[in-house]
PDB file of N, CA, C, O and CB in Angstrom:
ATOM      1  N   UNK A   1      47.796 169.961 105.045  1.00  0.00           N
ATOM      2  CA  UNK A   1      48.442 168.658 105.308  1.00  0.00           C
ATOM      3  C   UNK A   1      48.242 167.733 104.108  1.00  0.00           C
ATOM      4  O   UNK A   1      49.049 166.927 103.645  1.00  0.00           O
ATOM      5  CB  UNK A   1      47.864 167.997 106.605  1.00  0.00           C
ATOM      6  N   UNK A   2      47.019 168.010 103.704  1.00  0.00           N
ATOM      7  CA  UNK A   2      46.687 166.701 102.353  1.00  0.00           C
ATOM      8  C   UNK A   2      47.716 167.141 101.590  1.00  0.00           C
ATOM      9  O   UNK A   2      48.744 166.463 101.589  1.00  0.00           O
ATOM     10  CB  UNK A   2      45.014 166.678 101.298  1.00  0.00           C
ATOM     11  N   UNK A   3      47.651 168.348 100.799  1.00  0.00           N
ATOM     12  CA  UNK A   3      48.093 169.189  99.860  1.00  0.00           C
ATOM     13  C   UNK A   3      49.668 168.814 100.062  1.00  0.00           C
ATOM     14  O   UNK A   3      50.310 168.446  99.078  1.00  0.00           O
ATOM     15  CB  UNK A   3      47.599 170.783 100.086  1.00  0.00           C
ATOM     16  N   UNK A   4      50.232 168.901 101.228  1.00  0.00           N
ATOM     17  CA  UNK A   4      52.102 168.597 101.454  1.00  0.00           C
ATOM     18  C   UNK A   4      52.279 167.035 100.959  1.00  0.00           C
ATOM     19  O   UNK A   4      53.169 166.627 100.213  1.00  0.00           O
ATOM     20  CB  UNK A   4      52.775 168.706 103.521  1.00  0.00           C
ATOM     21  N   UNK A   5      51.257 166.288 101.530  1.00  0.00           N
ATOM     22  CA  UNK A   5      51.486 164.992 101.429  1.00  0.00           C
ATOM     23  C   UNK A   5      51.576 164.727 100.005  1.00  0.00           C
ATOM     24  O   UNK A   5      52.531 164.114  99.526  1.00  0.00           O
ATOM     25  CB  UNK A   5      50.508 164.214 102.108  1.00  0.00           C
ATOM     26  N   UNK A   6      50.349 165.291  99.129  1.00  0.00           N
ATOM     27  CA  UNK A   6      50.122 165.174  97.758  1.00  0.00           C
ATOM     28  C   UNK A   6      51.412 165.644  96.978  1.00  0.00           C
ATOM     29  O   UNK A   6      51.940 165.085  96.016  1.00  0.00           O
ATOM     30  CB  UNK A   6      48.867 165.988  97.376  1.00  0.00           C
ATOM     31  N   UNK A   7      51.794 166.804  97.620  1.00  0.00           N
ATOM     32  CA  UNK A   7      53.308 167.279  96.794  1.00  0.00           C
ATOM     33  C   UNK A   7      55.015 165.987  96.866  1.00  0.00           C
ATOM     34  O   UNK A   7      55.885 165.779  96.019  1.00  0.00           O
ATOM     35  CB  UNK A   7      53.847 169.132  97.899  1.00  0.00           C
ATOM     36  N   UNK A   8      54.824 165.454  98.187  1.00  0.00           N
ATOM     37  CA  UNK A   8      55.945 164.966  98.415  1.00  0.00           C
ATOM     38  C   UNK A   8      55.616 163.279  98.297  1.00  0.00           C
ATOM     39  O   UNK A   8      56.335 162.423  98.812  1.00  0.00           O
ATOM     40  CB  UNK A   8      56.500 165.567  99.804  1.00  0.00           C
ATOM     41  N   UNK A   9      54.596 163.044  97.647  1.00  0.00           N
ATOM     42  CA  UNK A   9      54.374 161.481  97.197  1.00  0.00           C
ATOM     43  C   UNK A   9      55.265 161.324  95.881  1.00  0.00           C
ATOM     44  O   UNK A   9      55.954 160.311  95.764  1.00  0.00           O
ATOM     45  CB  UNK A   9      52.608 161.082  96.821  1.00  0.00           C
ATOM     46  N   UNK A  10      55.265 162.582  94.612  1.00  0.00           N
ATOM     47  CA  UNK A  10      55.805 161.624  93.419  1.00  0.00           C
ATOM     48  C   UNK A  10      57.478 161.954  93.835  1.00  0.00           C
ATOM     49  O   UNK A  10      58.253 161.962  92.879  1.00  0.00           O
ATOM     50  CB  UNK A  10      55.211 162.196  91.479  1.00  0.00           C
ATOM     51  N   UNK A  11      57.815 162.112  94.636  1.00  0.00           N
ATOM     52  CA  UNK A  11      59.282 162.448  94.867  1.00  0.00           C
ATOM     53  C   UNK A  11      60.232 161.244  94.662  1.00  0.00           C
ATOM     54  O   UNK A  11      61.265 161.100  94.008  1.00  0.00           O
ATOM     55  CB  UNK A  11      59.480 162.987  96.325  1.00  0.00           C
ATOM     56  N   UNK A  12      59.351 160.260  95.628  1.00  0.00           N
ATOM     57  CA  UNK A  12      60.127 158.428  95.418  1.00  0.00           C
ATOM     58  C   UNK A  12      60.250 157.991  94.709  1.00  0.00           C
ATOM     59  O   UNK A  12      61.333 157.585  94.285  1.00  0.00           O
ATOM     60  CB  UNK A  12      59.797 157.318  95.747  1.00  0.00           C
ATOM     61  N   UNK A  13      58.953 157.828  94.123  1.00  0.00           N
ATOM     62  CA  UNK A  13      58.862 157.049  92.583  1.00  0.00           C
ATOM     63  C   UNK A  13      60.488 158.091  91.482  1.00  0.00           C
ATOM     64  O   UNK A  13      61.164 157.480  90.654  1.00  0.00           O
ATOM     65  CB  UNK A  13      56.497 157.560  91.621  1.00  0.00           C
ATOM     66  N   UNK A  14      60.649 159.137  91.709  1.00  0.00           N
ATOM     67  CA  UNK A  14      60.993 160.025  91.005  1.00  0.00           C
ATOM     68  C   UNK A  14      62.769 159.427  91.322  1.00  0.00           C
ATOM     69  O   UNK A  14      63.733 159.143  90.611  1.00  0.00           O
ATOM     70  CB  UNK A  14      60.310 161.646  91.472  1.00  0.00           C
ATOM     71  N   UNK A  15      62.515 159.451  92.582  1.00  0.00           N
ATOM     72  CA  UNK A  15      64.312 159.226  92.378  1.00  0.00           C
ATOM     73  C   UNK A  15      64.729 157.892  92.310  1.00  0.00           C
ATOM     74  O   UNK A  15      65.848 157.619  91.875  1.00  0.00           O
ATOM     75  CB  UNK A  15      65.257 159.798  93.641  1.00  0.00           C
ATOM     76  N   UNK A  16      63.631 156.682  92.851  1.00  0.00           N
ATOM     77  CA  UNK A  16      64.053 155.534  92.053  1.00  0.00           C
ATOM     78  C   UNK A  16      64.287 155.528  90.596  1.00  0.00           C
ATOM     79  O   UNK A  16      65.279 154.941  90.161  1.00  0.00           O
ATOM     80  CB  UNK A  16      63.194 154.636  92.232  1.00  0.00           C
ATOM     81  N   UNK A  17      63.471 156.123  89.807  1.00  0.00           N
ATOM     82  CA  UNK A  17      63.557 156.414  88.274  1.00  0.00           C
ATOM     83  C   UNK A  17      64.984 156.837  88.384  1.00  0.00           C
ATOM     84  O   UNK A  17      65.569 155.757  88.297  1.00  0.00           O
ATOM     85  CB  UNK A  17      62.439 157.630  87.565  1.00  0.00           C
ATOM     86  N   UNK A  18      65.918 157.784  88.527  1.00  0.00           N
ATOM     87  CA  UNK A  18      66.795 158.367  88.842  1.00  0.00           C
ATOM     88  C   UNK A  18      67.880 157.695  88.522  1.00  0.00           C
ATOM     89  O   UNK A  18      68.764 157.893  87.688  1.00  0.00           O
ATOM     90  CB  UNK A  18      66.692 158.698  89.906  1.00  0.00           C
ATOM     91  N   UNK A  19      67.615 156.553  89.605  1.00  0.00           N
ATOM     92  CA  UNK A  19      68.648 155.705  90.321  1.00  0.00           C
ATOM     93  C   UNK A  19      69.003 154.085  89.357  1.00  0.00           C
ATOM     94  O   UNK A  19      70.000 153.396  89.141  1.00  0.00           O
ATOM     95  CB  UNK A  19      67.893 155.372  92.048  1.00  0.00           C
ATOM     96  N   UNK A  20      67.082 154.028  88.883  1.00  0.00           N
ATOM     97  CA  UNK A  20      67.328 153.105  87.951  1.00  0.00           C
ATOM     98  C   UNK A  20      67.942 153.248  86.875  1.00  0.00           C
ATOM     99  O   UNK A  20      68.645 152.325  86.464  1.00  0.00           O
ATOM    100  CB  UNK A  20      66.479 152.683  87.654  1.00  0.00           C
ATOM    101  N   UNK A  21      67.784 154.815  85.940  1.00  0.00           N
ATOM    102  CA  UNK A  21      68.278 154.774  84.862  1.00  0.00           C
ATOM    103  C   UNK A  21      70.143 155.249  85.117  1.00  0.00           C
ATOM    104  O   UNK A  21      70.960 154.738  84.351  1.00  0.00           O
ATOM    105  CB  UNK A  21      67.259 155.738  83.931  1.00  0.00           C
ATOM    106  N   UNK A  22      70.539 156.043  86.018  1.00  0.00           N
ATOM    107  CA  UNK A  22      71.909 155.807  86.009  1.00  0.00           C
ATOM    108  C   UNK A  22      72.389 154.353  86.126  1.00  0.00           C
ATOM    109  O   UNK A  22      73.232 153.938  85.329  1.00  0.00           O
ATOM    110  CB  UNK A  22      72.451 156.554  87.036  1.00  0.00           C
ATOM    111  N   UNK A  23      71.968 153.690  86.932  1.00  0.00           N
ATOM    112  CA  UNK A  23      72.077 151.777  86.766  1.00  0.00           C
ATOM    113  C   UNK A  23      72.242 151.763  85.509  1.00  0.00           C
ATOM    114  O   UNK A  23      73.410 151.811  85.123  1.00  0.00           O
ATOM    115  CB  UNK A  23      70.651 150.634  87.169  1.00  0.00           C
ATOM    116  N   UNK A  24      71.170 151.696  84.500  1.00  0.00           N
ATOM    117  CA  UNK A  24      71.263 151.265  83.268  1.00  0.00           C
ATOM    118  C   UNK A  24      72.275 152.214  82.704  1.00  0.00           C
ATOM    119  O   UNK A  24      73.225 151.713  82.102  1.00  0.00           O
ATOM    120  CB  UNK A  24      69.945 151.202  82.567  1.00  0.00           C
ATOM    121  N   UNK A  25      72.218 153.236  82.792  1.00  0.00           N
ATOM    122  CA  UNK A  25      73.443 154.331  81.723  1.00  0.00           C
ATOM    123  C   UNK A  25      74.758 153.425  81.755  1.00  0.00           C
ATOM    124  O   UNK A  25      75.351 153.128  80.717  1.00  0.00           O
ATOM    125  CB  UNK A  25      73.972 156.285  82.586  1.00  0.00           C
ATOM    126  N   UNK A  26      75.278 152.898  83.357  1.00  0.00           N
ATOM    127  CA  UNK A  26      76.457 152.503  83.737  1.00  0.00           C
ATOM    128  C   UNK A  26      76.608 151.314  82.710  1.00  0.00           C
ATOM    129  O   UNK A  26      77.191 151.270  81.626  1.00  0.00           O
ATOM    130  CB  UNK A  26      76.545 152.182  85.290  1.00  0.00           C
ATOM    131  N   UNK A  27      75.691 150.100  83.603  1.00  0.00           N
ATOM    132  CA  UNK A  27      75.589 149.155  82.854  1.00  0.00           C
ATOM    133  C   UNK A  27      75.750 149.128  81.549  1.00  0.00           C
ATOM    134  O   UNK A  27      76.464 148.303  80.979  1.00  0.00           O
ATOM    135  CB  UNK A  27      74.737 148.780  83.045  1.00  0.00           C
ATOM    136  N   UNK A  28      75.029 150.124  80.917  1.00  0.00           N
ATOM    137  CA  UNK A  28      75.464 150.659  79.255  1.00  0.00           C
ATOM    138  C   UNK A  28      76.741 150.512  78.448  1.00  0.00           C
ATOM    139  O   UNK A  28      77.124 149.873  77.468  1.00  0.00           O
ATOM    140  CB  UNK A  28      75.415 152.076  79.183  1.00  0.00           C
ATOM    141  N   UNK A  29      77.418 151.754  79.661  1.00  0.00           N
ATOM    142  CA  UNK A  29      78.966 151.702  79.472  1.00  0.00           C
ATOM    143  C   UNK A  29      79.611 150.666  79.719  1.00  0.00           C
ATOM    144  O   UNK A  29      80.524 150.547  78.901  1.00  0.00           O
ATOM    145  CB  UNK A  29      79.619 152.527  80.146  1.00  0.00           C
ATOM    146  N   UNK A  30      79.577 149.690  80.600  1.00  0.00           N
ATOM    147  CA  UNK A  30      80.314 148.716  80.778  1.00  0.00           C
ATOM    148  C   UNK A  30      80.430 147.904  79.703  1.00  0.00           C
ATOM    149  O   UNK A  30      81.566 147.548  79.388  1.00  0.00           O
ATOM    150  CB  UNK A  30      79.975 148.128  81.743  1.00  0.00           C
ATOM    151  N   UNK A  31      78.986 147.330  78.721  1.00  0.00           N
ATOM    152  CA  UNK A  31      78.952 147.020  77.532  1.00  0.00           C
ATOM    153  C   UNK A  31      79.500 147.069  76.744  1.00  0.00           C
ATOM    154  O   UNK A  31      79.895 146.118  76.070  1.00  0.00           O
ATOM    155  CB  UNK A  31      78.460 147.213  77.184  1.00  0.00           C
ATOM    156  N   UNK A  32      79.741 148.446  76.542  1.00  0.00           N
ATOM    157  CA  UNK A  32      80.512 149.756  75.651  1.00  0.00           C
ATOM    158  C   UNK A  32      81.896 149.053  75.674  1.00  0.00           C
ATOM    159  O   UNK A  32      82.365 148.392  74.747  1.00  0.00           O
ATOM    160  CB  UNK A  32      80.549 151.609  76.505  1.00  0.00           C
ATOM    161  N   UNK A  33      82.622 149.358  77.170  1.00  0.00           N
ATOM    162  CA  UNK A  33      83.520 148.986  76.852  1.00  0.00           C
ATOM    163  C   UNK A  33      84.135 147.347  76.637  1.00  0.00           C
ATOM    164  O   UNK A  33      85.173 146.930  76.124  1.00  0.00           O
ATOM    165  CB  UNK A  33      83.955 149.662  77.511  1.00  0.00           C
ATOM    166  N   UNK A  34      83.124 146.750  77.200  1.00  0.00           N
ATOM    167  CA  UNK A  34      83.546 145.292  76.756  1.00  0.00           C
ATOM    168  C   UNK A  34      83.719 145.220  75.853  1.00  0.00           C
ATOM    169  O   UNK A  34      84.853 144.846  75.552  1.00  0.00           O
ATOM    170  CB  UNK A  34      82.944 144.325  76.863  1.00  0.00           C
ATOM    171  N   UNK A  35      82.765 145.511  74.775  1.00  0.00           N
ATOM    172  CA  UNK A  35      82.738 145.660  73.102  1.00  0.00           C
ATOM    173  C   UNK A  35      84.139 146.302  72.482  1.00  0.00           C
ATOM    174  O   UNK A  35      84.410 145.885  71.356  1.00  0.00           O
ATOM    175  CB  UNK A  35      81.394 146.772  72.618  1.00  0.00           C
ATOM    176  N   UNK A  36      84.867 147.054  72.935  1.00  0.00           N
ATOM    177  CA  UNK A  36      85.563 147.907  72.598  1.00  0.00           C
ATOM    178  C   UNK A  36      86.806 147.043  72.909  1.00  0.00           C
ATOM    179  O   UNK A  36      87.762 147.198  72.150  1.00  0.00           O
ATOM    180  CB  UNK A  36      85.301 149.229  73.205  1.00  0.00           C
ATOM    181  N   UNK A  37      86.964 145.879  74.232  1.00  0.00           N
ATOM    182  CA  UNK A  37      87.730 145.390  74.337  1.00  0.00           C
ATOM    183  C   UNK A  37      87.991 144.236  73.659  1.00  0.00           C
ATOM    184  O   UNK A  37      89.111 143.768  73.449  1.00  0.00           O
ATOM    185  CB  UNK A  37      87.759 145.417  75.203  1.00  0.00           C
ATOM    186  N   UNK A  38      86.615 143.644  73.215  1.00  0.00           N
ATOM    187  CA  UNK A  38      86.628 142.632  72.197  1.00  0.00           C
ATOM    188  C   UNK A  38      87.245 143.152  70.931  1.00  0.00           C
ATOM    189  O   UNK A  38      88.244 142.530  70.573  1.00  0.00           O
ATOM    190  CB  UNK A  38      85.246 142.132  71.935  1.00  0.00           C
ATOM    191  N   UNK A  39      86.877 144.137  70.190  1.00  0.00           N
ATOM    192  CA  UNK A  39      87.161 144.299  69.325  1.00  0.00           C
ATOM    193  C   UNK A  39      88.550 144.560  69.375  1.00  0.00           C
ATOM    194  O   UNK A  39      89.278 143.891  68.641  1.00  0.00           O
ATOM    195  CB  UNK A  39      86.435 144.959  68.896  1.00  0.00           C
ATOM    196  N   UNK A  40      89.058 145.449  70.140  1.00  0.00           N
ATOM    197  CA  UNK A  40      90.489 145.501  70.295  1.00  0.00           C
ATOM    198  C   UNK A  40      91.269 144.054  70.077  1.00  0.00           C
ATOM    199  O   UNK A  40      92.217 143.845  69.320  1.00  0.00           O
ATOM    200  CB  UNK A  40      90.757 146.061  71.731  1.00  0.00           C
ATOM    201  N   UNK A  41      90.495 142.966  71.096  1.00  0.00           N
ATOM    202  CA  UNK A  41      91.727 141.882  70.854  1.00  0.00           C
ATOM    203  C   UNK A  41      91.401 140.783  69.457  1.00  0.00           C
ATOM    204  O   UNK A  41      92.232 139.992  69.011  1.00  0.00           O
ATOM    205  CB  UNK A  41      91.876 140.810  72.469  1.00  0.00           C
ATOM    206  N   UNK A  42      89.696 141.008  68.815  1.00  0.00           N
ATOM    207  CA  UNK A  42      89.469 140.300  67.864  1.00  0.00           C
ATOM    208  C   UNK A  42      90.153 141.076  67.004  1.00  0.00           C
ATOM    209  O   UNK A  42      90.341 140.375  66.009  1.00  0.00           O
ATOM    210  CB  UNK A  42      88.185 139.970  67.609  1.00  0.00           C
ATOM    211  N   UNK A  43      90.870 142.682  66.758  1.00  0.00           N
ATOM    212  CA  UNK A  43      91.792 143.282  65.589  1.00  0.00           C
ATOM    213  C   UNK A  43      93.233 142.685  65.731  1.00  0.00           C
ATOM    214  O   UNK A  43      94.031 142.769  64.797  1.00  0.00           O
ATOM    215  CB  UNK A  43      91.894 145.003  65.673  1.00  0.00           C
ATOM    216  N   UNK A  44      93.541 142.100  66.882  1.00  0.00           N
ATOM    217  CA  UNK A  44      95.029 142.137  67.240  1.00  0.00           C
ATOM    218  C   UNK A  44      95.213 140.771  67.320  1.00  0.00           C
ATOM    219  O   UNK A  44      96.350 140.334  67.497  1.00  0.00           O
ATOM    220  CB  UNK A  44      95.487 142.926  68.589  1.00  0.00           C
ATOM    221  N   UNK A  45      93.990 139.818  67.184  1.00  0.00           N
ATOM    222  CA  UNK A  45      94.158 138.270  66.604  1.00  0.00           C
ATOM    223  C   UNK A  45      94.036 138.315  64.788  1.00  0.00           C
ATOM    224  O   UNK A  45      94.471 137.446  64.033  1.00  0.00           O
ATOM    225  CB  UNK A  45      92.667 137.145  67.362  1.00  0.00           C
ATOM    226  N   UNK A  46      93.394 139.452  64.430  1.00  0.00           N
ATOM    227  CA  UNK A  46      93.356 139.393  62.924  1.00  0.00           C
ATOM    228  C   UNK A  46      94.939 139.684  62.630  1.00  0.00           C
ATOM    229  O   UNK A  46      95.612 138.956  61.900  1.00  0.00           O
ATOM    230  CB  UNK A  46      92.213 140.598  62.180  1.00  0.00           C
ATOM    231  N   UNK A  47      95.405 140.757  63.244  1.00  0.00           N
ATOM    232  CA  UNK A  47      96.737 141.031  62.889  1.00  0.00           C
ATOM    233  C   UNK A  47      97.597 140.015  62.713  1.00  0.00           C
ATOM    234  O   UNK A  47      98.316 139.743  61.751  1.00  0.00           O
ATOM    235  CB  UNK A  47      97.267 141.777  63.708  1.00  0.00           C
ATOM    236  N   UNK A  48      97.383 139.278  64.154  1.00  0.00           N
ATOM    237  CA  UNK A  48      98.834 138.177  64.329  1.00  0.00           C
ATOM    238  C   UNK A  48      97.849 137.013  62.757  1.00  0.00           C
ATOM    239  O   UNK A  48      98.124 137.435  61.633  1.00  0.00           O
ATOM    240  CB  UNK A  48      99.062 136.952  66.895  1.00  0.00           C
ATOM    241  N   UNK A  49      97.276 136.278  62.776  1.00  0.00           N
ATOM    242  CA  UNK A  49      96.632 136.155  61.558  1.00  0.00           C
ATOM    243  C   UNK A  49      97.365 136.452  60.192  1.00  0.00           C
ATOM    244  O   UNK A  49      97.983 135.641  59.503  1.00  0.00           O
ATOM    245  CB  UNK A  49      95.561 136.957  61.663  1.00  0.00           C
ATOM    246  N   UNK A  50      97.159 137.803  59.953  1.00  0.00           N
ATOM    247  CA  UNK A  50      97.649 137.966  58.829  1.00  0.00           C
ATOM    248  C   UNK A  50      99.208 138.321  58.671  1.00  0.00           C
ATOM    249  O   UNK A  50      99.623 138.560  57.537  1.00  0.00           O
ATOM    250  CB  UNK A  50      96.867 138.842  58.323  1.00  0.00           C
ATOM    251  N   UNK A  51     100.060 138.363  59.733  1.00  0.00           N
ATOM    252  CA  UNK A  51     101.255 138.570  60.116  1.00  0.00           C
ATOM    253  C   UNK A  51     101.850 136.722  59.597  1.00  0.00           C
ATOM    254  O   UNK A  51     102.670 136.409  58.735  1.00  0.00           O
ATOM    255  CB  UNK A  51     101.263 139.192  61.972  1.00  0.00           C
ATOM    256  N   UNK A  52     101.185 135.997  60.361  1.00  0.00           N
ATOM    257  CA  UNK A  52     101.483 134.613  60.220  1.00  0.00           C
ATOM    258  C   UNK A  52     101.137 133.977  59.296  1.00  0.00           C
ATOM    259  O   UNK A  52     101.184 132.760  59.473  1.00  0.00           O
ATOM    260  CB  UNK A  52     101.146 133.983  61.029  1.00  0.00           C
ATOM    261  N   UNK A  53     100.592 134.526  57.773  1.00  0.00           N
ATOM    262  CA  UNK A  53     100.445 133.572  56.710  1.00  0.00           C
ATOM    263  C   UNK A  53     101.568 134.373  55.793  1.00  0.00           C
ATOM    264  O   UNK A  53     101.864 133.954  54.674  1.00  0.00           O
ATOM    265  CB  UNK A  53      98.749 133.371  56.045  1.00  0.00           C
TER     266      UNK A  53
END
């Protein structure tokens, strides 16, 4: 009984870890693509920019 208990204690800790770092992976990406969307429209304000002088 000790011995089961001892096996199935780091299991929680284990899949919160899990759970936290896919959180962060996501969160990551979302970054990612914000960045990606900024840059997209800060290239396409440079364009009109240099279109208009």
């Amino acid at each position: 009984f000790q011995q089961q208990q001892h096996h199935r204690l780091p299991m929680l800790p284990r899949g919160l870890q899990a759970a936290q770092l896919q959180n962060a992976s996501q969160q990551r990406m979302l970054q990612q693509l914000q960045l990606q969307q900024q840059q997209i429209e800060q290239h396409k304000l440079d364009q009109a920019n240099l279109q208009a002088q």
